[in-house]
C-alpha positions as CSV (number, residue, x, y, z in Angstrom):
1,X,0.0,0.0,0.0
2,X,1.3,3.7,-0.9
3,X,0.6,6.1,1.6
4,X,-0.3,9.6,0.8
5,X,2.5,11.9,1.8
6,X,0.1,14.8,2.3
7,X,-3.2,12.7,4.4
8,X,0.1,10.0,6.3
9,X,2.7,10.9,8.5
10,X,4.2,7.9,7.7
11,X,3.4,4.2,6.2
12,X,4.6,1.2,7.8
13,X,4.9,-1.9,5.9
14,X,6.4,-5.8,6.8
15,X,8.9,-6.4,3.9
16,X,11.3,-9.4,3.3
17,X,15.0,-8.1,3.4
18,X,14.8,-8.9,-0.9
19,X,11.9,-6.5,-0.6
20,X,13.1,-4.1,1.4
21,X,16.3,-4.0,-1.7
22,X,14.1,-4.2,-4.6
23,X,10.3,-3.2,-3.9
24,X,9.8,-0.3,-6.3
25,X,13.0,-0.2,-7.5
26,X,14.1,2.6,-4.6
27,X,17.6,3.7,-3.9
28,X,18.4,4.4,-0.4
29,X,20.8,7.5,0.5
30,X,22.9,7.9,3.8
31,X,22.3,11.6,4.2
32,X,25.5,13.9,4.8
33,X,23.9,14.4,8.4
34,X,24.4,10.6,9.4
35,X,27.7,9.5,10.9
36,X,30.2,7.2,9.0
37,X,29.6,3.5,9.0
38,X,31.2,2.3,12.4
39,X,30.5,-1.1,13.3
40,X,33.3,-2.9,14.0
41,X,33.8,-7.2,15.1
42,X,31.6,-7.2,17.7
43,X,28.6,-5.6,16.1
44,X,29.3,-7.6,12.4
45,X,29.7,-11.0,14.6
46,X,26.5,-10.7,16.8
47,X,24.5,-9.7,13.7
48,X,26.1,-12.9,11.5
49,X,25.5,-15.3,14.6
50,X,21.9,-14.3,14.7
51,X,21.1,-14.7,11.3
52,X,22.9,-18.0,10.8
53,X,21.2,-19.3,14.6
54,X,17.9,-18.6,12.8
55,X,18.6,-20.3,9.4
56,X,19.7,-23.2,10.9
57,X,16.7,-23.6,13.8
58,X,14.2,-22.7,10.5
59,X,16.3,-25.5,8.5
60,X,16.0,-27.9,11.7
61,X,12.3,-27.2,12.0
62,X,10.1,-24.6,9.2
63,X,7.8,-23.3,12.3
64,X,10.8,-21.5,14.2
65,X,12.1,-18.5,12.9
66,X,9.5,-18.8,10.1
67,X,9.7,-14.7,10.1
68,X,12.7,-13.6,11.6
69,X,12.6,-9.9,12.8
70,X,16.0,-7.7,11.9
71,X,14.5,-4.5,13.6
72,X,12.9,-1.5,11.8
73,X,14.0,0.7,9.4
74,X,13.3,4.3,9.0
75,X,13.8,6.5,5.6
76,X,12.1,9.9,4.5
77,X,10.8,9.3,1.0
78,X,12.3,12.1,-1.5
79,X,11.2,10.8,-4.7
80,X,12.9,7.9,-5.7
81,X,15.5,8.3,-2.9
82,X,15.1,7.1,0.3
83,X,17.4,8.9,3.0
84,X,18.2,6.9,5.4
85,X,17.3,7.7,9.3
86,X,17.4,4.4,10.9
87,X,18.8,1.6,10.1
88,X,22.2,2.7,8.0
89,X,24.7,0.3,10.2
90,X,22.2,-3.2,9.6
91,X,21.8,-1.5,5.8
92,X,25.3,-1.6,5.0
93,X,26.3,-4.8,6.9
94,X,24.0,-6.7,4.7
95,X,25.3,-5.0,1.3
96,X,28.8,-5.7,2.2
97,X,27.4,-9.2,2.8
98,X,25.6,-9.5,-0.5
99,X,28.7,-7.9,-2.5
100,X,31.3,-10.6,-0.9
101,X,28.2,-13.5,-1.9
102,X,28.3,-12.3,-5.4
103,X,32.2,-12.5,-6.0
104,X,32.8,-15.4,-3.8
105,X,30.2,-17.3,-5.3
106,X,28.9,-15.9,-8.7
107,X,27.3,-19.5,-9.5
108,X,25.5,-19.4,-6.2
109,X,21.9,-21.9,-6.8
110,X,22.6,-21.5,-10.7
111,X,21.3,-25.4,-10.6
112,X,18.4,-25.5,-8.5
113,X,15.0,-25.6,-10.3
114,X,12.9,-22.7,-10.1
115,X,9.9,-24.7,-10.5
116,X,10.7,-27.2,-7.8
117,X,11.8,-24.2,-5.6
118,X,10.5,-20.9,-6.3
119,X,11.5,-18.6,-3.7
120,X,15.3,-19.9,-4.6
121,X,17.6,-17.1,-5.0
122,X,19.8,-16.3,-7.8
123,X,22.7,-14.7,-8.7
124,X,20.5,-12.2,-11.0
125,X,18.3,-11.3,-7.7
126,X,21.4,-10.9,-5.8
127,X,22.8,-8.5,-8.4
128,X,19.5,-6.5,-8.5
129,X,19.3,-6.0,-4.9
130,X,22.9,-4.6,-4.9
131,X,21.9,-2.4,-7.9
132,X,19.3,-0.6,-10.1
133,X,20.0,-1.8,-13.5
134,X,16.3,-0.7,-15.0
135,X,17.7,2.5,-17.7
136,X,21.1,2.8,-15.8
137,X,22.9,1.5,-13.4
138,X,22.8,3.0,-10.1
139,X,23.6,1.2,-6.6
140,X,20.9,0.4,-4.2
141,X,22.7,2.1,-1.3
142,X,24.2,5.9,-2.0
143,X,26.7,7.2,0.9
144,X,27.9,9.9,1.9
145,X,30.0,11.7,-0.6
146,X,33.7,11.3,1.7
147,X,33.2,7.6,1.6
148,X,31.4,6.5,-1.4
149,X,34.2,6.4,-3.9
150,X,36.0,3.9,-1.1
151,X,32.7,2.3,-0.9
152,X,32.9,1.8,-4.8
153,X,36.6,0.4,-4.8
154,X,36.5,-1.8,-1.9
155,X,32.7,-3.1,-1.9
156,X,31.2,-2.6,-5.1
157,X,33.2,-3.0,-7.8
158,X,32.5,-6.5,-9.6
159,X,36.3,-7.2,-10.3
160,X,36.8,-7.2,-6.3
161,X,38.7,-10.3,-5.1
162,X,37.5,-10.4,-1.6
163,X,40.1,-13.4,-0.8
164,X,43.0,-11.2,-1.0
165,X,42.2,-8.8,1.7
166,X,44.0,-8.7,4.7
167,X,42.0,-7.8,8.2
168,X,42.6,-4.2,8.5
169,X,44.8,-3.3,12.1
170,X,42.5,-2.4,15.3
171,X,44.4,1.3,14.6
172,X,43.2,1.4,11.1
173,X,39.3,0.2,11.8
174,X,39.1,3.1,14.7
175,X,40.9,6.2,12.8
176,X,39.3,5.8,9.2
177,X,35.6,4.1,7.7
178,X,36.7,2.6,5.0
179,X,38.6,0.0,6.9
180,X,35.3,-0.7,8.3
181,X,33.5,-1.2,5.6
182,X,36.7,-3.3,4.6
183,X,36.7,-5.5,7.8
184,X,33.1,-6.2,7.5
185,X,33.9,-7.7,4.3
186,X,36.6,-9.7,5.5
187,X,34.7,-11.2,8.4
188,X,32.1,-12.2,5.5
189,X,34.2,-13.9,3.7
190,X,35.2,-15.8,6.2
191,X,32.1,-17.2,7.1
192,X,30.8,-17.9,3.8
193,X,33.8,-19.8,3.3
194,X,33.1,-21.9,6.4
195,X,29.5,-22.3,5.3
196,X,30.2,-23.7,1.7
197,X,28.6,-22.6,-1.9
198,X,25.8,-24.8,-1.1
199,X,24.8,-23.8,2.2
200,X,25.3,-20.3,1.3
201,X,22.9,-20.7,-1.4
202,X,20.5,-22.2,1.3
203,X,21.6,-19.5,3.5
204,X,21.0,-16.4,0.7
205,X,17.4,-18.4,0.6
206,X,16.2,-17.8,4.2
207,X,18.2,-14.5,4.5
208,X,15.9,-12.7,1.4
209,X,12.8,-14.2,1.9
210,X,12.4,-15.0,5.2
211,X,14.4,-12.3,7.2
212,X,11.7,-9.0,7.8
213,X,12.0,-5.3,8.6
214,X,9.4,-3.2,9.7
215,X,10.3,0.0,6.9
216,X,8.6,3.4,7.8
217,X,8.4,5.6,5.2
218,X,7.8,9.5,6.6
219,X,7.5,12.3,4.3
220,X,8.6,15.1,6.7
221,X,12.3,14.8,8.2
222,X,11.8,16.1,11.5
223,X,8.8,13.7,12.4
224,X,10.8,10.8,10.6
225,X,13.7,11.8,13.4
226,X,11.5,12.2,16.2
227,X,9.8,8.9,15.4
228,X,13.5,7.1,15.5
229,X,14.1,9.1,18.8
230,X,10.8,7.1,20.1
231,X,11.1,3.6,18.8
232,X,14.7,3.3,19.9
233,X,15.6,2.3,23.4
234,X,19.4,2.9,23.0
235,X,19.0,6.1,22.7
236,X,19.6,8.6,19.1
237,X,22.4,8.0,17.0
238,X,21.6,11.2,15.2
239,X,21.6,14.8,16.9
240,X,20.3,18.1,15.6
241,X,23.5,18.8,14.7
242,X,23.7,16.2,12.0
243,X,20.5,16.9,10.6
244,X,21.6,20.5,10.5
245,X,24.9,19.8,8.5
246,X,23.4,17.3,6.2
247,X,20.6,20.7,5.6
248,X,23.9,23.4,5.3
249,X,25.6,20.8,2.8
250,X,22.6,20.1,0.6
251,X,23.3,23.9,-0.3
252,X,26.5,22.9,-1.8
253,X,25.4,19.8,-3.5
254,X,27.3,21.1,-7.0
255,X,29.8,22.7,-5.7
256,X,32.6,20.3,-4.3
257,X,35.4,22.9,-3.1
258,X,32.3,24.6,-1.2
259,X,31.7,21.3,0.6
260,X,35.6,20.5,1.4
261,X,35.5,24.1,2.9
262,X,32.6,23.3,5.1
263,X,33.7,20.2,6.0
264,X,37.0,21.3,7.1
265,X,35.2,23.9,9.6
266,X,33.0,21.5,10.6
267,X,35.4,18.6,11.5
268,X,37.1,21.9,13.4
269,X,34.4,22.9,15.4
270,X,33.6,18.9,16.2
271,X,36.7,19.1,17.3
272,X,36.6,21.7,19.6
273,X,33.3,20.4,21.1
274,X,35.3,17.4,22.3
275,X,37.4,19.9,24.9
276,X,33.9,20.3,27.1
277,X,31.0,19.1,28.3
278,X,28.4,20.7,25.9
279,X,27.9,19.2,22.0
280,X,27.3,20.6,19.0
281,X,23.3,20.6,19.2
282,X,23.9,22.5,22.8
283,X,26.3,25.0,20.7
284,X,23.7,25.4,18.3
285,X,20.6,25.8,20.4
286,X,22.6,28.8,22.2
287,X,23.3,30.5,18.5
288,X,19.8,29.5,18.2
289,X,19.0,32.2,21.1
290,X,21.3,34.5,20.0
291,X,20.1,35.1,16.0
292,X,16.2,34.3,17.5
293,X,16.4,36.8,20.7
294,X,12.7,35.0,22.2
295,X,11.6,32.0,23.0
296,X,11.7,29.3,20.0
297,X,8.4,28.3,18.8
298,X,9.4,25.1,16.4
299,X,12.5,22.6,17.0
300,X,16.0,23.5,16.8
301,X,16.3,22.2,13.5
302,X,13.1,23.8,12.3
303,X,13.7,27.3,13.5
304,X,17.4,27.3,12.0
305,X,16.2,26.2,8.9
306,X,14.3,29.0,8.5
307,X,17.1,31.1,9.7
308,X,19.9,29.5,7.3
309,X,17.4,29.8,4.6
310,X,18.6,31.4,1.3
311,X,22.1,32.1,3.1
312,X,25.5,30.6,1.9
313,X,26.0,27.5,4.0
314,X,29.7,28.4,4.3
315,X,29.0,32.0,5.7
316,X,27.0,30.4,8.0
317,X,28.9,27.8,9.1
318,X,32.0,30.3,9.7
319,X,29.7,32.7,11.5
320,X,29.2,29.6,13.8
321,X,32.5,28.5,13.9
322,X,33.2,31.6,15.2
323,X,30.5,31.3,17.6
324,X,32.1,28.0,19.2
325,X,35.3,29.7,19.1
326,X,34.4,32.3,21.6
327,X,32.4,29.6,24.1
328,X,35.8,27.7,23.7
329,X,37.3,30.2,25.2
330,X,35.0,31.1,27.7
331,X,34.9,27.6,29.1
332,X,38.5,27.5,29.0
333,X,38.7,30.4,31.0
334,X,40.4,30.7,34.6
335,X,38.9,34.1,35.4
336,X,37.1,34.7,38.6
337,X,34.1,36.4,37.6
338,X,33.8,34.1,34.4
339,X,34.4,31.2,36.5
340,X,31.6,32.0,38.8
341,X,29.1,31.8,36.1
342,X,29.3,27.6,36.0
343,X,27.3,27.2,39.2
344,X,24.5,29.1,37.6
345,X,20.9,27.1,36.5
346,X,19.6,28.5,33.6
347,X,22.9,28.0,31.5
348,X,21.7,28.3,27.6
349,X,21.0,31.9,28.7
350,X,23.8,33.3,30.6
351,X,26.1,31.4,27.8
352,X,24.5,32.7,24.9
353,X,24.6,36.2,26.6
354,X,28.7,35.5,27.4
355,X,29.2,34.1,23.6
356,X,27.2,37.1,22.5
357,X,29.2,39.6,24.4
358,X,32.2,38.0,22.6
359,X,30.8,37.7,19.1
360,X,29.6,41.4,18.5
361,X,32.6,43.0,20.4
362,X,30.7,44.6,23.3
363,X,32.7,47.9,24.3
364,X,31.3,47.5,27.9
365,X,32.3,43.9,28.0
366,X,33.5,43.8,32.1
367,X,30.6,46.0,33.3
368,X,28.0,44.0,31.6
369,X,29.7,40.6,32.8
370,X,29.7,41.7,36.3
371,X,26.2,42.7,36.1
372,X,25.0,39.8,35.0
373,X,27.1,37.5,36.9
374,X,25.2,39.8,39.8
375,X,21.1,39.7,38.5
376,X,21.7,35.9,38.0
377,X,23.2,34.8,41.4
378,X,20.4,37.4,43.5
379,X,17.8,35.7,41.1
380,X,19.1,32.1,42.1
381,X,19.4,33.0,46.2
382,X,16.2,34.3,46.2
383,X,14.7,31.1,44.5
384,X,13.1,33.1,41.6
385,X,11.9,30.9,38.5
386,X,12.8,30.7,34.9
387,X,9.6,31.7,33.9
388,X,9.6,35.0,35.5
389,X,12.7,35.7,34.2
390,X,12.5,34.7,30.4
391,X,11.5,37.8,28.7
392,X,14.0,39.9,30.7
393,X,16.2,37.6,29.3
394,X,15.6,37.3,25.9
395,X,15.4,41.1,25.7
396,X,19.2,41.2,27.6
397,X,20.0,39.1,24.4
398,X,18.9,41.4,21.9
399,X,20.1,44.1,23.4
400,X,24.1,42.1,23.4
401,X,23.3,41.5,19.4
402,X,22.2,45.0,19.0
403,X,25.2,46.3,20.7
404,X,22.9,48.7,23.3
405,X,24.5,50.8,25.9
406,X,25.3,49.2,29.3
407,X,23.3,51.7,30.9
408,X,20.2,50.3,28.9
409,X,20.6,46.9,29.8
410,X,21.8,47.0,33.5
411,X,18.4,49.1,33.6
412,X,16.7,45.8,32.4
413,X,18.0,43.9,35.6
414,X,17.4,46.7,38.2
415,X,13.4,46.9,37.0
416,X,13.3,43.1,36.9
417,X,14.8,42.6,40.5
418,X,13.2,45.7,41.9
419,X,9.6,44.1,40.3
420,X,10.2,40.9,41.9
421,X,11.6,42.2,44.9
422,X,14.9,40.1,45.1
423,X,16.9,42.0,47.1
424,X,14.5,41.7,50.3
425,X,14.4,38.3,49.5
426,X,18.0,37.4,49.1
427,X,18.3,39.2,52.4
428,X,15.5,37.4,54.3
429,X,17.6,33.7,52.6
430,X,20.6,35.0,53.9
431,X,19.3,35.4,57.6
432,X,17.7,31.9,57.8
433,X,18.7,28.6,57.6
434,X,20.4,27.7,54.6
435,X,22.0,24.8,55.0
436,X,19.4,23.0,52.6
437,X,19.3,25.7,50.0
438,X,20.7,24.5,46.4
439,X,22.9,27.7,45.8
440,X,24.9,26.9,49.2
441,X,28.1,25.8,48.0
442,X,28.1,27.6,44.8
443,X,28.0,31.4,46.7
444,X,30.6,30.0,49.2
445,X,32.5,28.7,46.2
446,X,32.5,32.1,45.1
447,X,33.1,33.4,48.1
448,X,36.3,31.5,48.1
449,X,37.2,32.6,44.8
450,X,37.3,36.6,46.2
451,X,39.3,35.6,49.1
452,X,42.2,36.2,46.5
453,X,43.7,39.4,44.7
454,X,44.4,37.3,41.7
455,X,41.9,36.9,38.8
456,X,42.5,33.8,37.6
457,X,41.6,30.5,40.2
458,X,41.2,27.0,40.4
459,X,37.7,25.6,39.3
460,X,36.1,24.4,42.1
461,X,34.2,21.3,41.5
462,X,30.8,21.0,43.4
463,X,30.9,17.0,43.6
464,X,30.2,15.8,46.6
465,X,33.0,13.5,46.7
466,X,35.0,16.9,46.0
467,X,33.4,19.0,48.2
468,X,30.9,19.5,51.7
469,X,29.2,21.8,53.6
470,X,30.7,21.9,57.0
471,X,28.8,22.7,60.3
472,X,31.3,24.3,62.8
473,X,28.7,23.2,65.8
474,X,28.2,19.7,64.5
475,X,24.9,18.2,63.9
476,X,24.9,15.4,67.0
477,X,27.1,16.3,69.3
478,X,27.4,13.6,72.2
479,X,25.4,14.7,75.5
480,X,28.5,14.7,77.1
481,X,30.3,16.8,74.6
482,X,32.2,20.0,75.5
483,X,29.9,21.4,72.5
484,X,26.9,21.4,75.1
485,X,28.1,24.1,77.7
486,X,30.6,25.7,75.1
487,X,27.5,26.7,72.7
488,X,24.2,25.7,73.9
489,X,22.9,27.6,72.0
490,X,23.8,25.7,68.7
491,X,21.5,24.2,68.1
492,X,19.3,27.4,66.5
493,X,22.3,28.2,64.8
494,X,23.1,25.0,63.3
495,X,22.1,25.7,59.8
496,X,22.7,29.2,59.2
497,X,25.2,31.5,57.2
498,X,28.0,31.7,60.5
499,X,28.2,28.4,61.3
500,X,28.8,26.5,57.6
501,X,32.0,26.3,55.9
502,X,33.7,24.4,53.0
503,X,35.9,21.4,53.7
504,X,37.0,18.6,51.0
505,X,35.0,15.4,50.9
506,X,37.7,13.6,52.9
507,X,38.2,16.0,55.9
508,X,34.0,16.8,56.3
509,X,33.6,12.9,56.9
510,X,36.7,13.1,59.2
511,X,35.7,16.1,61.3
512,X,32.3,14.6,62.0
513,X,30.5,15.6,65.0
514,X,33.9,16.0,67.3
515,X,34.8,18.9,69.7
516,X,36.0,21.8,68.2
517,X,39.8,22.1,69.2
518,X,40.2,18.7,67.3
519,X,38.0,19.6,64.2
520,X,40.4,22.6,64.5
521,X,43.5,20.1,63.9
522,X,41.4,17.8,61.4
523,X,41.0,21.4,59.3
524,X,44.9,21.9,59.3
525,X,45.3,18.5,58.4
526,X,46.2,16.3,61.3
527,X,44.7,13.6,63.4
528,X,42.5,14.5,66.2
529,X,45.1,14.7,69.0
530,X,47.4,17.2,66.5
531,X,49.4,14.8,65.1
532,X,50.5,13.7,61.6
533,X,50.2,9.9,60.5
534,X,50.8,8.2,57.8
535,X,47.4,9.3,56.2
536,X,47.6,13.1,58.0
537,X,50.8,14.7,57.2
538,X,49.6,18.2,58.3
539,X,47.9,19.8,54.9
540,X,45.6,23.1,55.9
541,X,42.8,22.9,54.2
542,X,43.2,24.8,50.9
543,X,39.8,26.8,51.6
544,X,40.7,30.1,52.6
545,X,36.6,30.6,54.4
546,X,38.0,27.7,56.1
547,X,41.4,29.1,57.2
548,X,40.2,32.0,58.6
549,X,38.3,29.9,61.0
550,X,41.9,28.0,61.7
551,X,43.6,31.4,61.7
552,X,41.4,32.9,64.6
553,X,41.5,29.6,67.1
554,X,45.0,30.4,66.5
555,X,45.1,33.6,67.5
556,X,42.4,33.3,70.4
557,X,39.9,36.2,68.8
558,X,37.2,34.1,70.7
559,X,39.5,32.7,73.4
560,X,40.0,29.3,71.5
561,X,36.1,29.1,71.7
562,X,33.4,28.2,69.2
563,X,30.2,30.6,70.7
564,X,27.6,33.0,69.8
565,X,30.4,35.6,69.2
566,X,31.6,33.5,67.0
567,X,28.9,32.9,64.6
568,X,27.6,36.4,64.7
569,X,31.3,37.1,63.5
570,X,31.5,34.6,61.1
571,X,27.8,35.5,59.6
572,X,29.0,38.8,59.2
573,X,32.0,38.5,57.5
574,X,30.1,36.1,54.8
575,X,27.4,38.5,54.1
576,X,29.9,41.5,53.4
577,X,31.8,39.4,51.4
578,X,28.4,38.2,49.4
579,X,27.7,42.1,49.7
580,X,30.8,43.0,47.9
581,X,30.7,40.5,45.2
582,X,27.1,40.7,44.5
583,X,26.3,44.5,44.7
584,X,24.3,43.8,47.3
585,X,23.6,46.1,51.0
586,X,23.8,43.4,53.2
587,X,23.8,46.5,55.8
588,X,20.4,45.8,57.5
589,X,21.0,41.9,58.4
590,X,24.4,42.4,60.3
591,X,24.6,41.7,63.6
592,X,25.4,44.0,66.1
């Protein structure tokens, strides 16, 4: 049955693998967007051993494996091409498999009769699966243009002595595809010649007309890629990104220096991609925001389509390039304030508004930086949601591309945390218990980071096994601890501001709930008594908030005591500190 591309989404249909080569003569294309053929041993072998298993179990008895099931496959009908979107690595296997069958035996079942045995299969239905012959010749499967002349030579071509190839080195199979395609072949051989001509011809039988795929044909790309994203359990092989290439290079389908110039700049920023945590789609979906400036109404791939349309695929893609050059360097960055921004939710903002900043040479780079370093932390302390926030945003991101004043856009921030009062509320977080809250250890973090004239610092990962929140007056003291008459009152304080500090993963679990004079020699790296062992050899905890609470024991500012003086000093040197970095008054919550 045909489905109507404008009434069906898609058409699904039960075919035999010789079916799914032959039925209507189609040609099946590996889009530029798919990734090169990549299975290596393990995948070739599996797929081999299952096929053979159920030959041989439908040989042994005609009710098993009657039907065998190879999986589905997925194309968007363009014509008489079908572009593959599921199913390329299973396509290819089998073609490589049918190629090796017709050069290592081209007199395959030439002697069976077709009237005994109908469904046998024959070197002329082997040849027609591989290629079109009907007004020209044309192979069955098209790939990508980098690979299909290798494709031709080492799979294809009909003087191909498969018998004289060599398994390719593990080195070789990894770094390049066509020694894929050429190990797959190899491994083929190799089992054909351990199955015989005749039960290969047996074999070719079951594998053409008993052997099924479910084939969906879509006629829109996008619903043909969310419909692979649905159906597959392993998760998608292709990303936006591909389908976005494979739309940027069908601009430059004639023009073959064109597409070694994109490719080259592609490769480049795939590349640099691999350097952090964020791929190519997240890269995109921020330039997304950037040439958009408001909220996306389609899919990535759908709205940059529209964007790229009519625009030289090259000028794009070096405009991009460029793009994922300046995030490069932002992530790479050591300083301070740029630093800072990583503990931040809401990251495909405040990095499209960095890379922006970068891309259109914003005069007021370090004021506007610092400012929204500033609206973004107040907004995350005071718990206030994306939602509320979005517009403000998107209009901060036009005003980057659009080079405004900084005046202008700090403006934008002060109305949106004056409107949402933020500033009360930060204040209000700030005097409570925090201990709980999910910005804790990024403002300490930061904190930390200002405790030093220099600008550049170390990253400070948040990992738990990296990094805790210490309490000072610990969370169960014994009843008999000194902590009961040196701070009964602790227990209020436990979870606020003056009584939290950072300490490694390693010395948190190792302070525990013990008095303070030994969590004092725990924090400068010792054992409990003071001493160094084996496993304490006297290393200071590198956190400087932390110090300073090592640094006044030491000095006796509270008579060697952990108290109420204590943590009302301690809670007010963390909120001027917070003050100071965040442009904040902090004034009105210090205690007296």
């Amino acid at each position: 049955m045909v489905g109507n591309p404008k009434a069906d989404l898609f058409v699904p249909v039960s075919l035999s693998l010789g079916d799914v080569f032959t039925s209507g003569d189609v040609i099946y294309q590996i889009p530029d967007y798919q990734r090169p053929y990549s299975w290596v041993d393990d995948q070739v072998e599996q797929l081999w051993e299952d096929l053979l298993e159920a030959y041989e179990n439908n040989k042994e008895d005609e009710t098993i494996d009657s039907n065998y099931f190879l999986g589905s496959l997925i194309v968007v009908k363009k014509g008489k091409i079908e572009e593959v979107v599921d199913g390329q690595q299973r396509l290819t296997t089998l073609m490589i498999l049918l190629c090796t069958i017709r050069q290592t035996y081209p007199k395959i079942n030439k002697f069976i009769d077709v009237n005994e045995f109908p469904d046998v299969v024959k070197m002329g239905k082997i040849k027609s699966c591989i290629a079109d012959t009907n007004e020209l010749t044309r192979l069955r499967l098209q790939t990508d243009v980098s690979q299909s002349s290798n494709v031709q030579e080492l799979i294809f071509d009909e003087n191909i002595d498969f018998s004289t190839y060599e398994k390719p080195s593990k080195q070789q199979i990894e770094s390049d595809a066509k020694f894929r395609y050429k190990n797959t072949s190899v491994i083929c051989y190799k089992h054909l010649m351990e199955l015989g001509e005749e039960k290969s011809g047996e074999f070719i039988n079951y594998l053409l007309n008993k052997v099924k795929m479910i084939k969906i044909t879509c006629f829109d790309e996008s619903f043909a890629i969310k419909l692979f994203q649905v159906l597959n359990d392993r998760g998608m092989d292709l990303s936006a990104a591909d389908i976005i290439k494979g739309y940027l290079l069908s601009g430059l389908v004639n023009d073959n220096h064109g597409r070694e110039v994109f490719m080259h700049d592609w490769r480049l920023c795939e590349e640099w991609t691999k350097e952090f945590e964020d791929s190519l789609t997240d890269l995109f979906t921020y330039y997304e925001y950037y040439l958009l400036g408001s909220n996306p109404k389609k899919s990535l791939v759908d709205e940059l389509k529209v964007l790229f349309k009519g625009k030289n695929s090259n000028a794009v893609l070096r405009d991009f390039k460029k793009f994922v050059e300046e995030y490069r360097l932002i992530y790479n960055s050591a300083d301070k304030l740029i630093t800072s921004f990583w503990y931040l939710p809401w990251g495909t903002y405040w990095a499209t508004m960095l890379i922006a900043i970068e891309h259109v040479g914003y005069k007021e780079k370090r004021e506007l930086q610092l400012a929204l370093r500033n609206f973004f932390y107040l907004n995350f302390i005071a718990g206030i949601t994306l939602t509320s926030l979005k517009q403000t945003l998107f209009n901060i991101i036009v005003g980057i591309k659009n080079k405004e004043p900084f005046i202008k856009l700090k403006a934008l921030m002060d109305v949106k945390i004056s409107t949402l009062n933020v500033k009360d509320i930060v204040l209000s977080k700030l005097e409570g218990e925090i201990y709980y809250e999910g910005w804790l250890k990024a403002v300490l973090s930061v904190v930390e980071y200002y405790q030093t004239d220099e600008d550049e610092v170390a990253f400070i990962s948040l990992d738990y096994k990296s990094l805790n929140v210490e309490h000072i007056y610990p969370q169960k003291p014994e009843e008999d601890s000194p902590w009961v008459t040196m701070f009964p009152e602790g227990p209020v304080y436990l979870n606020t501001l003056g009584n939290l500090t950072l300490l490694s993963g390693t010395k948190n679990r190792s302070a525990q709930n013990f008095p303070f004079n030994e969590k004092i020699n725990i924090y400068q790296g010792l054992d409990r008594k003071g001493n160094k062992t084996a496993t304490k050899q006297g290393q200071t905890t590198v956190y400087q908030i932390t110090q300073k609470i090592v640094n006044d024991y030491k000095a006796g500012t509270f008579n060697k005591k952990w108290n109420l003086d204590a943590v009302n000093d301690r809670f007010n040197w963390l909120c001027y500190n917070i003050g100071e970095i965040f442009n904040i008054d902090v004034s009105s919550i210090l205690k007296k």
